[in-house]
TORTIDO-214697 format. One record per residue: residue in three letters; x, y, z of N, C-alpha, C in turn. Coordinates in steps of 0.1 Angstrom, whole numbers, padded with zeros to 4 digits, always signed. Example, Ala and Ser with C-alpha at 12.3 -4.5 7.8 and 13.67 -1.06 7.14 Angstrom:
<drendos>
ALA+0132-0057+0078+0123-0045+0078+0132-0033+0078 SER+0128-0022+0071+0137-0011+0071+0129+0000+0079 
</drendos>
This chain:
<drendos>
UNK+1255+0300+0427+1265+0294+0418+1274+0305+0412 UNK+1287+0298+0408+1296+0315+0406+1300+0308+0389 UNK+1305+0315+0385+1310+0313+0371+1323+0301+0372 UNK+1327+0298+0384+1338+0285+0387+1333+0271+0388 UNK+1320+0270+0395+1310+0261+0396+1302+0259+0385 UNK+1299+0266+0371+1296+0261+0359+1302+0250+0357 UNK+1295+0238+0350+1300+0225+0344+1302+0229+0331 UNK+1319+0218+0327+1321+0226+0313+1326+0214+0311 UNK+1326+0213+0294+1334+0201+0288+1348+0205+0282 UNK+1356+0199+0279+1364+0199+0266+1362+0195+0252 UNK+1366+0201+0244+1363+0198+0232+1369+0176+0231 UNK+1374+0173+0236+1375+0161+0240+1367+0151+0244 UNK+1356+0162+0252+1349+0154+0259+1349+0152+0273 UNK+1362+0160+0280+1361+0155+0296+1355+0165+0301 UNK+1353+0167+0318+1344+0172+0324+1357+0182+0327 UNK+1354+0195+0330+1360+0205+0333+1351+0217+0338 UNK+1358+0227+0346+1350+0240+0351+1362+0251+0350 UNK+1356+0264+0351+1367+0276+0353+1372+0273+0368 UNK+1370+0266+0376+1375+0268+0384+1390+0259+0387 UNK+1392+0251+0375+1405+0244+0369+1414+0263+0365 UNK+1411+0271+0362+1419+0285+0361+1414+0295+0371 UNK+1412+0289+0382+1411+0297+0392+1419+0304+0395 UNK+1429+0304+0398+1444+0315+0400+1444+0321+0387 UNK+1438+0323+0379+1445+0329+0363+1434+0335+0354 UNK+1440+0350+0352+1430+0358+0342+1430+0344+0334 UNK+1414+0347+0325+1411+0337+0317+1402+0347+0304 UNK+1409+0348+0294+1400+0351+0283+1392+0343+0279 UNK+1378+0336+0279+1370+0333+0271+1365+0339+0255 UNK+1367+0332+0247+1361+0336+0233+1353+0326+0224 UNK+1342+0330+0218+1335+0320+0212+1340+0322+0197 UNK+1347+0313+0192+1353+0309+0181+1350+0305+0166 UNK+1351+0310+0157+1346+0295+0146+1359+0301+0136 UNK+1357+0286+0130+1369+0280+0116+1367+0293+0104 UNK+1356+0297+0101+1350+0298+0089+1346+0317+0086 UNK+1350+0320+0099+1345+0338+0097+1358+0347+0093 UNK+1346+0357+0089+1358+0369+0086+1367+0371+0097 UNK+1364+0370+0109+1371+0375+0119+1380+0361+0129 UNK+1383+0351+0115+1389+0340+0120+1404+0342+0123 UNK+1414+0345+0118+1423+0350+0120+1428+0357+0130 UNK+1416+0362+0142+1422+0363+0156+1426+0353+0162 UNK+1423+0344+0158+1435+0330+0165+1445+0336+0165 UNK+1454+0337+0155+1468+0339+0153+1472+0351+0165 UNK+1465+0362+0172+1464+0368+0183+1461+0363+0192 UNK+1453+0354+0197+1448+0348+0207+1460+0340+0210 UNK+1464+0330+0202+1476+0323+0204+1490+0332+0208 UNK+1494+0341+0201+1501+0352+0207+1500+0352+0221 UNK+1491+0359+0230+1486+0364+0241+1491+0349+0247 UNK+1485+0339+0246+1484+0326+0252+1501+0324+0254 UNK+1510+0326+0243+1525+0328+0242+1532+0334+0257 UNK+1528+0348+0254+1535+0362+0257+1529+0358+0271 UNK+1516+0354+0276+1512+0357+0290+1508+0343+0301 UNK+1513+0332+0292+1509+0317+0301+1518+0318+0310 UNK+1526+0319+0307+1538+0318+0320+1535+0326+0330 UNK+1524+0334+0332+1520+0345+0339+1509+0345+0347 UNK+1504+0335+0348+1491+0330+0352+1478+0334+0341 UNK+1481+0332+0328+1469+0336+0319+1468+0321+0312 UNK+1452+0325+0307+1448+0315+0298+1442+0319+0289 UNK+1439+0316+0279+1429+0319+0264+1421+0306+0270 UNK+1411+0309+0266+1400+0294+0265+1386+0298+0252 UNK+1387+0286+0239+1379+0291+0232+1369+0284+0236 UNK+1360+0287+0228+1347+0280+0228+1339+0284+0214 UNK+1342+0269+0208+1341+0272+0193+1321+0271+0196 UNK+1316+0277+0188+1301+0284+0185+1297+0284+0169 UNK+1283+0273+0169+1285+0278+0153+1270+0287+0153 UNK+1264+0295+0158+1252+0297+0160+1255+0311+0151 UNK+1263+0315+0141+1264+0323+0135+1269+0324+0122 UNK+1258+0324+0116+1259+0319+0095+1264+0308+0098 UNK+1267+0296+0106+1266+0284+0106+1284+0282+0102 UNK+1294+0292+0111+1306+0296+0105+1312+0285+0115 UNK+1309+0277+0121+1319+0269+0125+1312+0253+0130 UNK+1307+0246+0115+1306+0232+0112+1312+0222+0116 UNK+1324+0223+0117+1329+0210+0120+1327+0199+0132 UNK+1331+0191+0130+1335+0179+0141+1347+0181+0152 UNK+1344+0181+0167+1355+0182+0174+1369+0176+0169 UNK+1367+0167+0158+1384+0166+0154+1389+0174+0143 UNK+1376+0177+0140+1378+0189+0126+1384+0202+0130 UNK+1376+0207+0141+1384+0217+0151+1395+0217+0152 UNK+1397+0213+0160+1415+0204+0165+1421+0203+0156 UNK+1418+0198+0146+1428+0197+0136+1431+0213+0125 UNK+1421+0219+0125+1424+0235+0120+1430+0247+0127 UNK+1422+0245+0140+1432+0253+0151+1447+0251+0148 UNK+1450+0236+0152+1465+0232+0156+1475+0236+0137 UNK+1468+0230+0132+1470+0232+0119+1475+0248+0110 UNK+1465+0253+0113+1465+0266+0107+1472+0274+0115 UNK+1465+0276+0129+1475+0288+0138+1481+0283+0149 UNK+1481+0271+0149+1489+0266+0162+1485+0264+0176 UNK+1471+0267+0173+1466+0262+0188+1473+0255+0199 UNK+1477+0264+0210+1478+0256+0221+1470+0256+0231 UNK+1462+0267+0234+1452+0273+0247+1439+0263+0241 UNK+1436+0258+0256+1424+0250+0256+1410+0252+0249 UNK+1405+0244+0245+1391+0248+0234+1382+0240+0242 UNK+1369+0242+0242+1359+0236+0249+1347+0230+0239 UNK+1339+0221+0242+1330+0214+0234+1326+0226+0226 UNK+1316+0227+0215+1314+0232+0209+1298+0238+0213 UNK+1294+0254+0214+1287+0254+0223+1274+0268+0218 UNK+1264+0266+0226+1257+0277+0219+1256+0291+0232 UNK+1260+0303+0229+1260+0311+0233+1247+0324+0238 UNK+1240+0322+0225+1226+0327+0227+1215+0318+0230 UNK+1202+0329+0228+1193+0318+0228+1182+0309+0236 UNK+1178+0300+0235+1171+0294+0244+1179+0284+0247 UNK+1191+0279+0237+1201+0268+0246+1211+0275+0249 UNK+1212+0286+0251+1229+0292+0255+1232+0286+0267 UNK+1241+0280+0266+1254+0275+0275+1251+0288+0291 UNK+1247+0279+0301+1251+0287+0317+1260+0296+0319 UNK+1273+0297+0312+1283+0302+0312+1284+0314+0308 UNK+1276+0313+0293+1270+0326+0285+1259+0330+0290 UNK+1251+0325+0299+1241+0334+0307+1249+0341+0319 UNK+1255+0336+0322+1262+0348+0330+1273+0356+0325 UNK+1280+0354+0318+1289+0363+0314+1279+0372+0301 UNK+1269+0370+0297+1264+0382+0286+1255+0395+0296 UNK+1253+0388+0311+1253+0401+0317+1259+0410+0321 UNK+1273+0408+0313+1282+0420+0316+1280+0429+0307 UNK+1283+0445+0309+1285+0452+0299+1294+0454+0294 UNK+1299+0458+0277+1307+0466+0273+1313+0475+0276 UNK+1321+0481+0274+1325+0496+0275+1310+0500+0273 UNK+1307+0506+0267+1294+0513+0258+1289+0511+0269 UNK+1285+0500+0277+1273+0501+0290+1265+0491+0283 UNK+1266+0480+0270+1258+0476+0266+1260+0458+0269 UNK+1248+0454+0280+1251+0436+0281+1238+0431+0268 UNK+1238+0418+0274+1233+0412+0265+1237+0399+0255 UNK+1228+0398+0244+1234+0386+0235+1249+0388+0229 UNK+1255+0377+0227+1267+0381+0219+1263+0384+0206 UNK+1277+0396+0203+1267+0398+0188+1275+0388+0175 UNK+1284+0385+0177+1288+0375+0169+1302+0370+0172 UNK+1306+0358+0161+1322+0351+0166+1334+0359+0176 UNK+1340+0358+0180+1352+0362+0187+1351+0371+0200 UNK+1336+0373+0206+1336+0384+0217+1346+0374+0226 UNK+1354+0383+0233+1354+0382+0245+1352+0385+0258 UNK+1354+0380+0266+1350+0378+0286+1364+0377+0291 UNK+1370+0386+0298+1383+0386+0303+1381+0385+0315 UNK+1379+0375+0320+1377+0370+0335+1392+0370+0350 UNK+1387+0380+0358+1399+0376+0367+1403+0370+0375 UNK+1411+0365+0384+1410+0357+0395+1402+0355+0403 UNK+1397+0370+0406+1386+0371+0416+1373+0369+0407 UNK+1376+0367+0394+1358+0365+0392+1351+0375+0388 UNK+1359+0385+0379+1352+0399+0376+1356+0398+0362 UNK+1346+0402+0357+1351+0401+0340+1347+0413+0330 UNK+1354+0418+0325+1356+0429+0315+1349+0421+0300 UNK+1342+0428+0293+1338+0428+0282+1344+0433+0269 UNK+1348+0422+0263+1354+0426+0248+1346+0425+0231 UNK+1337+0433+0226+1334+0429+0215+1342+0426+0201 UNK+1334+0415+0192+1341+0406+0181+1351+0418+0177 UNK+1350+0427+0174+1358+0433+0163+1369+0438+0170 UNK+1371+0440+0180+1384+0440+0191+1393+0435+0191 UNK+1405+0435+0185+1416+0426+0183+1423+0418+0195 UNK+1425+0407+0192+1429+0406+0208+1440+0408+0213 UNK+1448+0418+0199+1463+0424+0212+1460+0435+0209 UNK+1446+0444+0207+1446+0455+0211+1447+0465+0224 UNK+1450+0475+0224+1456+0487+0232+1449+0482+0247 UNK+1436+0479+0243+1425+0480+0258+1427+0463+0259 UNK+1431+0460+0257+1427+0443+0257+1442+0438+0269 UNK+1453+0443+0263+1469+0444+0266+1470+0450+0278 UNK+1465+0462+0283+1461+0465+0292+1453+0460+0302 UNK+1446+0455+0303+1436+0447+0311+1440+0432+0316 UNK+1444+0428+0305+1457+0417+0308+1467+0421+0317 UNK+1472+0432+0316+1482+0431+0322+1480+0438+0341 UNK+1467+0446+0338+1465+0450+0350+1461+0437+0358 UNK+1456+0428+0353+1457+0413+0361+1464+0410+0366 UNK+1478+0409+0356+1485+0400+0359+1497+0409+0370 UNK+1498+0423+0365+1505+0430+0378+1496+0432+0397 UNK+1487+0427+0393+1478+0430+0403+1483+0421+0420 
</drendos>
């Protein structure tokens, strides 16, 4: 099974997989309403701007498996996202990342390493998984902005690729 063949929902409810952004870097990020480090929306949405027309996607995946920072109800979501920073890149059911229920998705993508050389559990809200067409993914931890220097770059070597 490849990371395209994962079963995935939408925060809606329908059936979906990565392999609906098969032609297109795809950032995955596990999200919540409620953390310090909520305000990378407002970047994430940026990027989603600046690089959809380019074969990119943002894809969150709101997670509350951390201080319990993202409570709400799939319409509670939707409605904060779109509200606050303008969500337009796709959100996914709401999901657990670690764990003994971590999501398929997050078992494969936490065996990637960081820079550092370090895989493993996520350590908290906002990592991301910068996945490429071909299915290779770069590692981003929470505190990484997402139009930082290394992040901008990696994007773009995608998308010139």
């Amino acid at each position: 099974m490849t990371l395209y063949d994962i079963p995935l929902r939408t925060l809606s409810g329908e059936a979906t997989s990565l392999a609906d952004y098969r032609d297109r870097a795809v950032l995955v990020v596990n999200v919540a309403s409620k953390c310090g480090l909520t305000p990378q929306y407002a970047g994430l949405e940026r990027l989603q701007k600046e690089f959809g027309d380019r074969g990119f996607t943002v894809l969150g995946v709101p997670c509350n498996q951390f201080a319990g920072q993202e409570p709400g109800s799939a319409e509670e979501i939707v409605t904060f996202c779109s509200a606050t920073y303008g969500v337009s890149f796709p959100l996914l059911e709401k999901t657990d990342v670690n764990g003994e229920t971590r999501h398929p998705l997050y078992a494969e993508l936490t065996k990637v390493a960081d820079a550092e050389g370090e895989a493993g559990d996520v350590q908290w809200n906002f990592e991301k998984f910068l996945i490429s067409p071909q299915g290779e993914v770069t590692r981003f931890r929470p505190r990484t902005e997402p139009e930082s220097p290394e992040i901008l770059a990696a994007i773009e070597a995608l998308l010139s690729a």
